[in-house]
C-alpha positions in Angstrom: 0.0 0.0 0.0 1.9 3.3 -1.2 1.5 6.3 0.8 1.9 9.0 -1.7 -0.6 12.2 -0.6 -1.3 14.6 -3.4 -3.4 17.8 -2.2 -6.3 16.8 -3.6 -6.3 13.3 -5.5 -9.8 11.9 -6.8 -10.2 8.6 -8.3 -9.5 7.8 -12.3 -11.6 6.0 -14.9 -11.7 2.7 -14.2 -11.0 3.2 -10.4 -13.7 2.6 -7.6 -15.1 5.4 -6.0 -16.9 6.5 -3.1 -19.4 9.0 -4.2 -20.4 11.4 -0.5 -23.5 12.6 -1.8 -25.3 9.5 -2.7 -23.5 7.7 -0.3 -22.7 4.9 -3.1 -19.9 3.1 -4.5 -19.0 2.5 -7.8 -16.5 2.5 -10.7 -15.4 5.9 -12.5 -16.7 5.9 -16.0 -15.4 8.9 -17.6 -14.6 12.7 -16.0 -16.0 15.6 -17.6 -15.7 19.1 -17.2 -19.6 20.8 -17.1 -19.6 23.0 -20.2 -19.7 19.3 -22.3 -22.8 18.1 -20.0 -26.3 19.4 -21.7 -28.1 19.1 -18.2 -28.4 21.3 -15.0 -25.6 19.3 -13.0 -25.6 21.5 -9.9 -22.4 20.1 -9.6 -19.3 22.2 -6.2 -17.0 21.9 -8.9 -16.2 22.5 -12.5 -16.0 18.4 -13.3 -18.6 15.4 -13.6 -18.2 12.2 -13.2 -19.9 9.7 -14.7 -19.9 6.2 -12.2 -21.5 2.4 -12.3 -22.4 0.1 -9.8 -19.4 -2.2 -9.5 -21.9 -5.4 -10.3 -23.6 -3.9 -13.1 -26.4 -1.5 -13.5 -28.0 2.2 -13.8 -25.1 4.8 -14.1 -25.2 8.1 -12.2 -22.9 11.2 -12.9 -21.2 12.9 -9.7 -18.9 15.9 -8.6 -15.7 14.6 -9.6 -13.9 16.8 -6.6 -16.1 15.1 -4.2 -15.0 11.3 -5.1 -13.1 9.4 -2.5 -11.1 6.5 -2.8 -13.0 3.8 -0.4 -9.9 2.2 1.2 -9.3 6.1 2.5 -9.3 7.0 5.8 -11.3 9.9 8.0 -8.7 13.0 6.4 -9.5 16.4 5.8 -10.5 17.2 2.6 
């Protein structure tokens, strides 16, 4: 297990990710930055990201900022 802390890493496309706000977990589809989404996002930051359910299923879209590894601990964000 590395240790490497960057300010303000957020998981990749193809990496699982903990999305806060829906409280689900899932794997990072694509990243987008809003002005290519066609949709009010109400997104914190200026990037979307698109997720699925690690077993399959409905995808959802998410503020990318706000993704967390799930293997991370309790740190500040």
């Amino acid at each position: 297990m590395n240790h490497m802390h960057h300010n303000h890493q957020v998981p990749a496309p193809g990496q699982v990710a903990y999305d806060p706000v829906s409280g689900r977990t899932g794997v990072v589809q694509a990243v987008h930055g809003v002005a290519e989404l066609l949709f009010d996002h109400r997104m914190t930051s200026d990037r979307v990201a698109s997720l699925r359910p690690e077993r399959g299923g409905v995808e959802w879209t998410a503020d990318a900022a706000a993704l967390r590894f799930p293997s991370g601990g309790k740190g500040a964000t």
